[in-house]
GUZAVO-806556 format. One record per residue (C-alpha): residue number from 0; residue in three letters; y, z, x. Coordinates in steps of 0.5 Angstrom, whole numbers, plus 500, padded with zeros to 3 digits. Example, Ala and Ser with C-alpha at 12.3 -4.5 7.8 and 13.67 -1.06 7.14 Angstrom:
+-------+-------+-----+-----+-----+
| lomar | pamar |   Y |   Z |   X |
+-------+-------+-----+-----+-----+
|     0 |   ALA | 491 | 516 | 525 |
|     1 |   SER | 498 | 514 | 527 |
+-------+-------+-----+-----+-----+
This chain:
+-------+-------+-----+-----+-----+
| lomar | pamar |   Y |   Z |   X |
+-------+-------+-----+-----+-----+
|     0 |   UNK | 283 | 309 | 222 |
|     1 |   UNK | 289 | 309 | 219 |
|     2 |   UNK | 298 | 312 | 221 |
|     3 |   UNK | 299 | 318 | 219 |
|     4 |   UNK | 309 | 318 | 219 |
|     5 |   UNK | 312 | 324 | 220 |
|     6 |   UNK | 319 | 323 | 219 |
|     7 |   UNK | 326 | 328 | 220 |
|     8 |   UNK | 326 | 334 | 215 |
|     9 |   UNK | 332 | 336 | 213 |
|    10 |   UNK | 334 | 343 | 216 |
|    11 |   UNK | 339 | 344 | 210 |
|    12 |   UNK | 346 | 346 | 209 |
|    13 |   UNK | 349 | 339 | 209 |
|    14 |   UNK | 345 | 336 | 214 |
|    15 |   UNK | 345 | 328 | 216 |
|    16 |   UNK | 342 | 329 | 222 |
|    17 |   UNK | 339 | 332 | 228 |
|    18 |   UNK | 340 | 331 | 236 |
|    19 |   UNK | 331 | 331 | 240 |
|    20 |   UNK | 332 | 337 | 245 |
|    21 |   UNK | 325 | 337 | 246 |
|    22 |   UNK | 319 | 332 | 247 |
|    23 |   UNK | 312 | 337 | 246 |
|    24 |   UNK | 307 | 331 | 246 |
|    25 |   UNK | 308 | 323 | 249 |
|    26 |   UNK | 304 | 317 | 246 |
|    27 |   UNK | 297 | 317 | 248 |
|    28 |   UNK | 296 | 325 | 247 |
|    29 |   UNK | 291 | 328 | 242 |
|    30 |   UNK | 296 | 333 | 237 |
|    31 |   UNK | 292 | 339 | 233 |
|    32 |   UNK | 294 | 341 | 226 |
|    33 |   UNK | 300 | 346 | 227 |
|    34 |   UNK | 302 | 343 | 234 |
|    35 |   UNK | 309 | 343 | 235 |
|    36 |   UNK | 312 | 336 | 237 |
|    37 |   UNK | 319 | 337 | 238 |
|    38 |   UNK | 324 | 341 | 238 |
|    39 |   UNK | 332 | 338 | 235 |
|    40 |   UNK | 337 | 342 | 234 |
|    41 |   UNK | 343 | 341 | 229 |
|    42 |   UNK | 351 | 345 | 230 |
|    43 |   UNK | 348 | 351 | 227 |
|    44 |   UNK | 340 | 352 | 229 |
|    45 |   UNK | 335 | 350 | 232 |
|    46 |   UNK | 328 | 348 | 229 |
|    47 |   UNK | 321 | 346 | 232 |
|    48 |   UNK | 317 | 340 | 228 |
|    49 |   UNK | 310 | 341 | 227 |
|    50 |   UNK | 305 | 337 | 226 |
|    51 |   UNK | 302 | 337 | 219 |
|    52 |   UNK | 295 | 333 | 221 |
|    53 |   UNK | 291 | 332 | 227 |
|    54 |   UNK | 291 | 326 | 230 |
|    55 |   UNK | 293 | 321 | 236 |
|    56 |   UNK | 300 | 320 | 238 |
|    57 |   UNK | 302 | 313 | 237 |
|    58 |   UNK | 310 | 312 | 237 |
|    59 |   UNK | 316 | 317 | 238 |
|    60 |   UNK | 323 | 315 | 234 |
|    61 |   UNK | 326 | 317 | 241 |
|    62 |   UNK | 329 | 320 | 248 |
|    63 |   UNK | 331 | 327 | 249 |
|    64 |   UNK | 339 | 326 | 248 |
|    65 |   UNK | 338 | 322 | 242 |
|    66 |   UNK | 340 | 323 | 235 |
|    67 |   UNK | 336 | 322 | 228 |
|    68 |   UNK | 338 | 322 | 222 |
|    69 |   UNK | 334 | 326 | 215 |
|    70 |   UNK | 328 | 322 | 213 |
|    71 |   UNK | 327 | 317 | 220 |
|    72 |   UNK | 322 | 316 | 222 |
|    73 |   UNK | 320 | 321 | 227 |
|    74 |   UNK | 313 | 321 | 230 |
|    75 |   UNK | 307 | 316 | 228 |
|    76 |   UNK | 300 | 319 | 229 |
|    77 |   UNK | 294 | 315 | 228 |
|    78 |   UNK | 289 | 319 | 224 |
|    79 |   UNK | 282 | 319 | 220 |
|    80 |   UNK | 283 | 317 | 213 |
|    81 |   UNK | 288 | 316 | 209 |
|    82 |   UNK | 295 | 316 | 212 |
|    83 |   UNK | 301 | 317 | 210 |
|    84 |   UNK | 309 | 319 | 210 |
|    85 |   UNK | 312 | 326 | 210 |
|    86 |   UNK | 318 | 330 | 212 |
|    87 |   UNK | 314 | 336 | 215 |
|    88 |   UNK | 316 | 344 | 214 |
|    89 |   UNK | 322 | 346 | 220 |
|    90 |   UNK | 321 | 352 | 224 |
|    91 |   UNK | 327 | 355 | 226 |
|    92 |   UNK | 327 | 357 | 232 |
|    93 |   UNK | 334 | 360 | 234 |
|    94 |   UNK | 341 | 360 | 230 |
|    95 |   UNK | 345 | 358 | 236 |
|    96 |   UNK | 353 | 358 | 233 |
|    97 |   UNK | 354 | 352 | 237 |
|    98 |   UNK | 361 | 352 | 236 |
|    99 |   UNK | 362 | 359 | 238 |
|   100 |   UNK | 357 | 360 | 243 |
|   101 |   UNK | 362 | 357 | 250 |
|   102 |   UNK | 361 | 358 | 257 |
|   103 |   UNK | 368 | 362 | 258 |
|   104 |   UNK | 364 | 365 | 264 |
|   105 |   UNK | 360 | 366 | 269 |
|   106 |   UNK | 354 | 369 | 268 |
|   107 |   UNK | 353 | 377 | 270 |
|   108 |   UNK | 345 | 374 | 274 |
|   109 |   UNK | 344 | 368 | 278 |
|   110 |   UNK | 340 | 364 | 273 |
|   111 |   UNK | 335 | 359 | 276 |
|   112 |   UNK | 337 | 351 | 276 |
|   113 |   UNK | 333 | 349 | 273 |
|   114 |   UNK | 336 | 351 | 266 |
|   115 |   UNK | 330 | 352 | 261 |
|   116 |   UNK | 331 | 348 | 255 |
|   117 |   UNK | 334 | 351 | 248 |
|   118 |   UNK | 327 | 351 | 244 |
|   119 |   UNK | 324 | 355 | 251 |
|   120 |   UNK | 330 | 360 | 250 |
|   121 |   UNK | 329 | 364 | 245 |
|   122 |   UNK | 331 | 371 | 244 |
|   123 |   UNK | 326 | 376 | 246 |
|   124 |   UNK | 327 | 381 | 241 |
|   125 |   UNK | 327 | 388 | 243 |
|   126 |   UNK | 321 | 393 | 241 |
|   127 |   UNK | 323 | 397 | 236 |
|   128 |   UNK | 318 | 402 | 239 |
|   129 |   UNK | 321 | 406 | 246 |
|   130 |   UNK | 318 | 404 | 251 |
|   131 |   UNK | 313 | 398 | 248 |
|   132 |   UNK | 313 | 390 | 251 |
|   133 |   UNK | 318 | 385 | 250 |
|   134 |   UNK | 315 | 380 | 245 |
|   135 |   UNK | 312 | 374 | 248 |
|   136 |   UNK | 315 | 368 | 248 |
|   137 |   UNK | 311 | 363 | 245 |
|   138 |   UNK | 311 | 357 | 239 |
|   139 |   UNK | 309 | 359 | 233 |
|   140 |   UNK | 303 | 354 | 232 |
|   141 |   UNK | 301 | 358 | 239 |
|   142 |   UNK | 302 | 364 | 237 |
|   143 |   UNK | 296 | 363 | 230 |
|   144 |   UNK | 291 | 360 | 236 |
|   145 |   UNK | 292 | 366 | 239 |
|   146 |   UNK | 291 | 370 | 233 |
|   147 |   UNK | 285 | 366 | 231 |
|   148 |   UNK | 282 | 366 | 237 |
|   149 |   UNK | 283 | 375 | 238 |
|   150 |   UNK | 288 | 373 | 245 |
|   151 |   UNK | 293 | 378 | 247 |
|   152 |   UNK | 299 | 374 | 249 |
|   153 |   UNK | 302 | 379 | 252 |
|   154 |   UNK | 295 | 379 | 257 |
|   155 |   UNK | 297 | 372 | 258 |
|   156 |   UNK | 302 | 370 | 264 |
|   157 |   UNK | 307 | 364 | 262 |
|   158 |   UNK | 306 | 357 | 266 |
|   159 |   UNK | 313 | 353 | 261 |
|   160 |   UNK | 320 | 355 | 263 |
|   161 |   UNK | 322 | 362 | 262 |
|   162 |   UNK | 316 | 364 | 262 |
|   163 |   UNK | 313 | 360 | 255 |
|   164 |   UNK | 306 | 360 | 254 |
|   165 |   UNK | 302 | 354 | 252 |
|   166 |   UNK | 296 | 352 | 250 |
|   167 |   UNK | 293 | 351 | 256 |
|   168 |   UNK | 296 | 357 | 258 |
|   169 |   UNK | 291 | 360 | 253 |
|   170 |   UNK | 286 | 356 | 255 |
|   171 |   UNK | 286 | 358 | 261 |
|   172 |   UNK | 287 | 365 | 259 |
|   173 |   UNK | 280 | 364 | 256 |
|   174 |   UNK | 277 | 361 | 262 |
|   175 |   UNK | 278 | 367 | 266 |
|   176 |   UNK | 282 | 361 | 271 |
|   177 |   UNK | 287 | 365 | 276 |
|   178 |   UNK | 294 | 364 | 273 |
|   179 |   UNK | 298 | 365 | 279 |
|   180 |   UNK | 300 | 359 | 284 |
|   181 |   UNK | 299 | 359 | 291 |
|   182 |   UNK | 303 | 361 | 296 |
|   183 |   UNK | 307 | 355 | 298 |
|   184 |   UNK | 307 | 352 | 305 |
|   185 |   UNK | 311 | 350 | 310 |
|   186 |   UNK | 311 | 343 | 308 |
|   187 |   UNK | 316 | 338 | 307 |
|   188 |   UNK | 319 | 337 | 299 |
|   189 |   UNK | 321 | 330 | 297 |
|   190 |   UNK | 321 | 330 | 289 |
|   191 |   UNK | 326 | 330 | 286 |
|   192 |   UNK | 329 | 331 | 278 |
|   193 |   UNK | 333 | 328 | 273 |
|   194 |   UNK | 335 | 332 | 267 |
|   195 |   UNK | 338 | 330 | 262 |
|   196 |   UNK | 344 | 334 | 259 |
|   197 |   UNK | 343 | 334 | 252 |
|   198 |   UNK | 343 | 340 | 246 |
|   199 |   UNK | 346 | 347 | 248 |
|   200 |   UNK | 348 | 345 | 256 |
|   201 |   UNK | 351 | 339 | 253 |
|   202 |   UNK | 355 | 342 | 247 |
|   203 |   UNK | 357 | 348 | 253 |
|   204 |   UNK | 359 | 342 | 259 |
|   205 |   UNK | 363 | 338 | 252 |
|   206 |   UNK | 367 | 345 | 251 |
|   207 |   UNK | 369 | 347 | 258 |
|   208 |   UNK | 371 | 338 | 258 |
|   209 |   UNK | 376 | 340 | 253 |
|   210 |   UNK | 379 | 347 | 256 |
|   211 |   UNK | 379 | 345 | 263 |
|   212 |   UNK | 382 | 337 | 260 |
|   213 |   UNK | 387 | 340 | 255 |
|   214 |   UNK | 389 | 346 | 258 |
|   215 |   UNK | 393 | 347 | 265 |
|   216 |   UNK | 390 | 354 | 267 |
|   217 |   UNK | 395 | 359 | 272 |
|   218 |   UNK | 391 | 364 | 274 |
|   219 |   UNK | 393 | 371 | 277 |
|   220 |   UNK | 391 | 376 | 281 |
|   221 |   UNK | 391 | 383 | 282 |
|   222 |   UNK | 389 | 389 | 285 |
|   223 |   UNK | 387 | 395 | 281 |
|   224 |   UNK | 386 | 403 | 284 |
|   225 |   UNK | 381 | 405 | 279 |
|   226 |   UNK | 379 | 412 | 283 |
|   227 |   UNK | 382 | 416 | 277 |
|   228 |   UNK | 379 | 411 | 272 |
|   229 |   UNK | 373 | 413 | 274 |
|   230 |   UNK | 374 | 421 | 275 |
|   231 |   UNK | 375 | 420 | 268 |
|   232 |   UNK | 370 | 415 | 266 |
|   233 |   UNK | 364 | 421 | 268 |
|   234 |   UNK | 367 | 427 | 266 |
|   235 |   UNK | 367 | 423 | 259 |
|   236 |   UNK | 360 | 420 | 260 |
|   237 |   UNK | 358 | 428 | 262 |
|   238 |   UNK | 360 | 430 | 255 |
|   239 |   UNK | 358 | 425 | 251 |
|   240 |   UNK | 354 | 426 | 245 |
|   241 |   UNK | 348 | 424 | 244 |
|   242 |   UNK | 349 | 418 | 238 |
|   243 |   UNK | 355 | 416 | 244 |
|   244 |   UNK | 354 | 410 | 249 |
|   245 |   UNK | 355 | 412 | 256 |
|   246 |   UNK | 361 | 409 | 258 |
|   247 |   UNK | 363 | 403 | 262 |
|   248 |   UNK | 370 | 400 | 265 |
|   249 |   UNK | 370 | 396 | 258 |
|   250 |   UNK | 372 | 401 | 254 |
|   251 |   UNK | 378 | 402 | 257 |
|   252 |   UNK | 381 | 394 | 259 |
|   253 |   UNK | 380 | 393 | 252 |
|   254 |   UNK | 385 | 399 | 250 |
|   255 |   UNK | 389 | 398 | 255 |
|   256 |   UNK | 389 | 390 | 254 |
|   257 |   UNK | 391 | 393 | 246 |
|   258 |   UNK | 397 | 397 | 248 |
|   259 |   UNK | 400 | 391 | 253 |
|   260 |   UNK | 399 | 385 | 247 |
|   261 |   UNK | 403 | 390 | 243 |
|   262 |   UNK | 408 | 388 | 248 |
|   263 |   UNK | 408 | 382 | 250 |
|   264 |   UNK | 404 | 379 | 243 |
|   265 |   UNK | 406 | 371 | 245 |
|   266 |   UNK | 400 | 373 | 249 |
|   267 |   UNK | 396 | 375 | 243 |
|   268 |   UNK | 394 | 368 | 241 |
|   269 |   UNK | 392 | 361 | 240 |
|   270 |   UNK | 394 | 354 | 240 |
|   271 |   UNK | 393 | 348 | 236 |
|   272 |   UNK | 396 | 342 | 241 |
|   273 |   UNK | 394 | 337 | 236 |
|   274 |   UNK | 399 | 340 | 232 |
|   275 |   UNK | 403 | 343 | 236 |
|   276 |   UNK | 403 | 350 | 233 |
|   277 |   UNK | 402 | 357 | 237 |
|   278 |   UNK | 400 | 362 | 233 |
|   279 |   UNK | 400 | 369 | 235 |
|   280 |   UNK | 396 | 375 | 232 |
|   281 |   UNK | 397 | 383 | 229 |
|   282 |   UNK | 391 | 383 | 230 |
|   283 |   UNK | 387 | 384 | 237 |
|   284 |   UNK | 381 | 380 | 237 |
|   285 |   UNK | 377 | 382 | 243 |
|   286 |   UNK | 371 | 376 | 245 |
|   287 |   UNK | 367 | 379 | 250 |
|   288 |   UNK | 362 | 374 | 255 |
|   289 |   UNK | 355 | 376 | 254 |
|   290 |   UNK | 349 | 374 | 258 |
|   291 |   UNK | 344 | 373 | 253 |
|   292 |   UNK | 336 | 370 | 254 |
|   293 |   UNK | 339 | 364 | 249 |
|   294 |   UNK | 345 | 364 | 254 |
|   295 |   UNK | 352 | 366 | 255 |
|   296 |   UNK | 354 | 368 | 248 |
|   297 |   UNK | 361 | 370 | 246 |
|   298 |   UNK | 361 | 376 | 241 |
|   299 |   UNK | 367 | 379 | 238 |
|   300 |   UNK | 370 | 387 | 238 |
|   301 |   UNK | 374 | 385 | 231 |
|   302 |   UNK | 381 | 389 | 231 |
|   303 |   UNK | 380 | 393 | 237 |
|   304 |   UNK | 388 | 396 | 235 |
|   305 |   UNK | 383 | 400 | 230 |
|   306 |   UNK | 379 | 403 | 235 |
|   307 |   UNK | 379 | 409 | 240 |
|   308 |   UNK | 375 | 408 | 247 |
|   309 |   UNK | 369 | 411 | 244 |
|   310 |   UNK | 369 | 406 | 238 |
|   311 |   UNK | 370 | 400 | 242 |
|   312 |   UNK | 364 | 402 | 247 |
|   313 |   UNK | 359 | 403 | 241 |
|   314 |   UNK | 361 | 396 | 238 |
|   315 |   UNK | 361 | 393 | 244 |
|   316 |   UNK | 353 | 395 | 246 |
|   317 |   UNK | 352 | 393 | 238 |
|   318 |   UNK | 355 | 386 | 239 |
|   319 |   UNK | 351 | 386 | 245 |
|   320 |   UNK | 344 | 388 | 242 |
|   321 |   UNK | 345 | 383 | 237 |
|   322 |   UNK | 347 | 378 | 241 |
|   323 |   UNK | 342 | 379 | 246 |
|   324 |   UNK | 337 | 379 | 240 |
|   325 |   UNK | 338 | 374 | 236 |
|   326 |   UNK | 340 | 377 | 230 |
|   327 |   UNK | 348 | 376 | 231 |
|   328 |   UNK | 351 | 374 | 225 |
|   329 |   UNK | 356 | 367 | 225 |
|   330 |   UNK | 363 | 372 | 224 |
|   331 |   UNK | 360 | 376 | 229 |
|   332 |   UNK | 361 | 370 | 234 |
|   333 |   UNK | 367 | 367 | 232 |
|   334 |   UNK | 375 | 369 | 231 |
|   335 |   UNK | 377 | 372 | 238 |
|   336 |   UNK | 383 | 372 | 239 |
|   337 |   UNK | 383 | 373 | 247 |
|   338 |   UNK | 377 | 375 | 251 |
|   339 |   UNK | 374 | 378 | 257 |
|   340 |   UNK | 369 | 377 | 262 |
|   341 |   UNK | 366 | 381 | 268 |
|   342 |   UNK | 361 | 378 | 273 |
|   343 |   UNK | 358 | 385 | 273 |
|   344 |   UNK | 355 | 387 | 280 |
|   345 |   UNK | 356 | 381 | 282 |
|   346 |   UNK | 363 | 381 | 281 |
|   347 |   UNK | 366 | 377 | 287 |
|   348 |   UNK | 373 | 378 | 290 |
|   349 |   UNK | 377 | 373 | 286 |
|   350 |   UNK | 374 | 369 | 280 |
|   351 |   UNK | 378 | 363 | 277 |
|   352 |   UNK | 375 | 365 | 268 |
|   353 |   UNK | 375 | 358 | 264 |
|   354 |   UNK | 381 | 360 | 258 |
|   355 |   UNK | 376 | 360 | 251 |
|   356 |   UNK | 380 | 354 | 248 |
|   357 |   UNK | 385 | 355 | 243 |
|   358 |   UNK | 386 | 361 | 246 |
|   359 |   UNK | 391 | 362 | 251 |
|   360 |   UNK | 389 | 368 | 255 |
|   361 |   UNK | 382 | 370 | 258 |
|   362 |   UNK | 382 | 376 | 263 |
|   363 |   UNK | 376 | 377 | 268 |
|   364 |   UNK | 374 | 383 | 272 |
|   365 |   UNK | 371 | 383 | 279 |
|   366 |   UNK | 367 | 388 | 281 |
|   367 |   UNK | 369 | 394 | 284 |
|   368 |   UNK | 369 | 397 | 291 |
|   369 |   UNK | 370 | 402 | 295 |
|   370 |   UNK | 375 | 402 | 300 |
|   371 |   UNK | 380 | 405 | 306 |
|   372 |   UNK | 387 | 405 | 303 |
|   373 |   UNK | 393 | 407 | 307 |
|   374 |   UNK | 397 | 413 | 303 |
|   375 |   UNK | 403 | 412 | 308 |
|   376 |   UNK | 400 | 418 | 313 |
|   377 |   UNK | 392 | 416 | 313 |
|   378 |   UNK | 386 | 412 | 310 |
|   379 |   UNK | 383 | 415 | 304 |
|   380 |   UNK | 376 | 412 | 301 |
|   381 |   UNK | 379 | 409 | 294 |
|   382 |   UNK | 375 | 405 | 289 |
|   383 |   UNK | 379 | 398 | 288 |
|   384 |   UNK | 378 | 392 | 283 |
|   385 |   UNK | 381 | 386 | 282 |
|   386 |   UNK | 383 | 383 | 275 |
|   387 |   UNK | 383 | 376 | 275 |
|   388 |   UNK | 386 | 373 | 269 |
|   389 |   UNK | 387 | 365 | 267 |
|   390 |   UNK | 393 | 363 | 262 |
|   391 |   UNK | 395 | 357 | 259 |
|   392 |   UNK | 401 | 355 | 262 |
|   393 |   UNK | 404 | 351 | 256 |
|   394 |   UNK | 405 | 358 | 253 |
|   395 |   UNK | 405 | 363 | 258 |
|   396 |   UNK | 410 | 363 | 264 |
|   397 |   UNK | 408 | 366 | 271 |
|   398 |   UNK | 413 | 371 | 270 |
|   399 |   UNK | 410 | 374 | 264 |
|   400 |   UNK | 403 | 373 | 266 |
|   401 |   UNK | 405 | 377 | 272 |
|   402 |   UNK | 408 | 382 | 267 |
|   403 |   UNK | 402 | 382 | 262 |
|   404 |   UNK | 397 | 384 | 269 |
|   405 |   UNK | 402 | 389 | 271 |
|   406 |   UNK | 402 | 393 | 266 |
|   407 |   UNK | 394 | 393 | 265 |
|   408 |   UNK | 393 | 395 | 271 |
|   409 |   UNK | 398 | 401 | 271 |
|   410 |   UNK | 395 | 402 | 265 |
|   411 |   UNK | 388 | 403 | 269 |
|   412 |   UNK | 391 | 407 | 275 |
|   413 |   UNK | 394 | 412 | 270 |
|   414 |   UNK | 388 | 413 | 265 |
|   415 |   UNK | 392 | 419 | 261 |
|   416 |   UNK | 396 | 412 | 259 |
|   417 |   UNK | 391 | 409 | 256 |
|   418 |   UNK | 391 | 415 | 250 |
|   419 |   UNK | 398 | 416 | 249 |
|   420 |   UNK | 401 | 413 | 242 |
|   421 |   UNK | 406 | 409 | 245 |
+-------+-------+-----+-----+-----+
C-alpha cells in the first residue's frame, strides 16, 4: 500500500489561500475516484475538491473554519500502488462575490435554523423550458454516478441539507428502500448541535459586526396610505404589455426615493469613517435585498435617475433572476449607493433594517394592510403600510431623516407626483 497526497489547488486569480467550509469524508472512510472531499471557499468563489484516485482516507489537513494555503497538503489517502503528490482540478460551485453579498435584511421567507452549508447552496437554475423541473441539487461526482448507472435524479428524494442528494441517497433509490422518514412521536429531544460559523455565514456576521459597531443607526417610522397607489398599480398592470413585468409596489419607492434624493442628496451617499470622507453621488444606485437559494444577495438597479416605473420593474426581476440563478455578474452585485429592503408578506408593523456599510441610508418596507381609518366623519377601508427607514446618525440628523421619509410618503399618497418632472 502506498499514501496517495492531495494538496490545496490553486483557484486562480491571485489566490494564496482558501477557508474548509465543508468535510465530505473523515479518516477511516473509503473514497471513490471523482468523490467529492471538501468544499473551500475564497473571497470570490467556492470550489469543490474531488478525489483523483480511489482509496482509504488516512489524515485531513484540518477543521471546518481553518484556512489552507495553495500547494498544502490537504488530504492523505492510502492507496494500491504507486503513490504520489497532486494538486487536484477544482470545481467551481458558486460564484459568491462575498464582499457584496451582505445581510442588509431579513429575508422574505423564514429560513430553517439550520442553515445549510455554502457548497450545499447552490443556486437552482431556472429551466429554460416552461413548466419543466428545477435542476437537482447534487455534486458533480454524484451527478456521473447517476448518468453512468441511468438514475434520474430528479425521481430521487434528497436526504443532506437543502435537499442535496448523496451517494447513499442513490444507493438507496437503487434499492427501491422508502425514502421518506417516519413520523416523529411524542418523545422527548435532548440532542444538541454545535455549528461552526465559517464561510459565508461568517463572512455575512463579520459584515453586520462592522455596520452594527461603526455605524450609530436612528431609524424612523412612518405610515404610508397607499390605497391610490394601489388603484394605480392595477390599472397599469391591466394595460401591460406583454414583454412588461407585472408591477409591484418596488417600482414606484424606487422613483419616488430618485425624486426625493434630488432633494435632499447628503442622503445619497457614502461614508469613509476611516478617512473621514462623505461622498455623495449624482447618481442613484439603488441595492435591493434579494432572497436567494445561495442566500440573501444584494443586486443593484445602476442609475435609477434614468429609468421610468417600467424600466425600473423590468431591471429589478432581471437582477433578481440572475441572482436567484447564479449567474449575476460582480458589477451587478456592487456600487450601491442606497438600498431597500421589503420582508414581503411577512413584512411585520415596524422593522429595524441594518444600514448596508458605507452607505448612510437604507429604506424597509413593511407589509401592507387593510385597515379602518377615520376621515373626520367615518371609518373607511384603506390599505396602510409602514416604511421603516435606518440612517447613519454621523450624516443624517433626525431632522432630515424625517424630512427624507415625509416626502417619499407624500410621494406614494399622491402617485401622479411620482410622474411629474420636477
Amino acid at each position: 500500500m502506498a499514501e496517495y497526497v492531495i494538496t490545496m489547488p490553486d483557484v486562480g486569480e491571485g489566490v494564496a489561500e482558501a477557508e474548509l467550509v465543508e468535510w465530505h469524508v473523515k479518516p477511516g472512510d473509503p473514497v471513490r475516484e471523482d468523490m467529492v472531499l471538501a468544499a473551500v471557499m475564497t473571497d470570490k468563489a467556492t470550489v469543490e475538491i474531488p478525489s483523483p484516485v480511489a482509496g482509504t482516507v488516512l489524515w485531513l489537513a484540518g477543521e471546518i473554519g481553518d484556512t489552507i494555503a495553495v500547494k498544502a497538503p490537504l488530504v492523505r489517502i492510502q492507496v494500491a500502488g504507486e503513490g504520489g503528490v497532486e494538486e487536484p482540478r477544482a470545481v467551481l460551485v458558486d460564484e459568491i462575490k462575498a464582499e457584496e453579498r451582505l445581510l442588509v435584511a431579513e429575508p422574505e421567507k423564514v429560513e430553517p435554523v439550520k442553515q445549510p452549508r455554502p457548497a450545499e447552496r447552490v443556486a437552482l437554475a431556472k429551466a429554460p423550458a416552461a413548466g419543466e423541473e428545477r435542476k437537482p441539487l447534487a455534486s458533480p461526482a454524484v451527478r456521473r454516478r447517476a448518468q453512468d448507472m441511468g438514475v434520474d435524479l430528479r425521481q430521487v428524494q434528497g436526504t443532506g441539507p437543502a435537499g442535496r442528494i448523496t451517494h447513499d441517497d442513490i444507493e438507496q433509490f437503487l434499492a427501491g428502500g422508502s425514502q421518506k422518514a417516519a413520523p416523529a412521536g411524542l418523545a422527548r429531544k435532548t440532542a444538541t448541535e454545535e455549528i461552526k460559523m465559517a464561510g459565508m455565514r461568517r463572512r455575512i456576521a463579520e459584515k453586520m459586526s462592522l455596520s452594527a459597531s461603526r455605524i450609530p443607526h436612528i431609524t424612523y417610522v412612518e405610515e404610508v396610505d397607499v390605497s391610490d397607489l394601489e388603484d394605480l398599480r392595477e390599472t397599469m398592470n391591466r394595460g401591460r404589455k406583454p414583454d412588461q413585468p407585472k408591477l409591484t409596489i418596488l417600482p414606484f419607492l424606487m422613483r419616488a426615493l430618485v425624486k426625493t434624493l434630488g432633494e435632499q442628496p447628503a442622503i445619497n451617499a457614502t461614508f469613509d469613517d476611516g478617512a473621514g470622507i462623505i461622498t455623495r453621488y449624482g447618481a442613484v444606485h439603488i441595492g435591493i435585498a434579494t432572497q436567494t437559494p445561495a442566500g440573501l444577495t444584494v443586486p443593484v438597479v445602476k442609475h435609477a435617475e434614468a429609468r421610468g416605473v417600467w424600466d425600473c420593474a423590468t431591471e429589478v426581476a432581471r437582477l433578481a433572476e440572475a441572482a436567484r440563478n447564479g449567474s449575476a455578474q460582480r458589477d451587478e452585485l456592487s456600487g450601491s449607493t442606497i438600498t431597500i429592503t421589503s420582508l414581503g408578506a411577512l413584512g411585520g408593523i415596524v422593522t429595524t433594517p441594518v444600514i448596508n456599510h458605507p452607505e448612510v441610508a437604507i429604506v424597509g418596507v413593511n407589509k401592507m394592510v387593510t385597515r379602518p381609518v377615520w376621515d373626520g366623519n367615518q371609518f373607511i377601508p384603506r390599505k396602510m403600510m409602514n416604511l421603516s427607514s435606518s440612517f447613519d446618525h454621523r450624516v443624517v440628523d433626525g431632522w432630515d431623516a424625517a424630512i427624507f421619509v415625509q416626502r417619499i410618503k407624500a410621494l406614494l399618497e399622491t402617485p401622479a407626483l411620482i410622474f411629474i418632472e420636477s
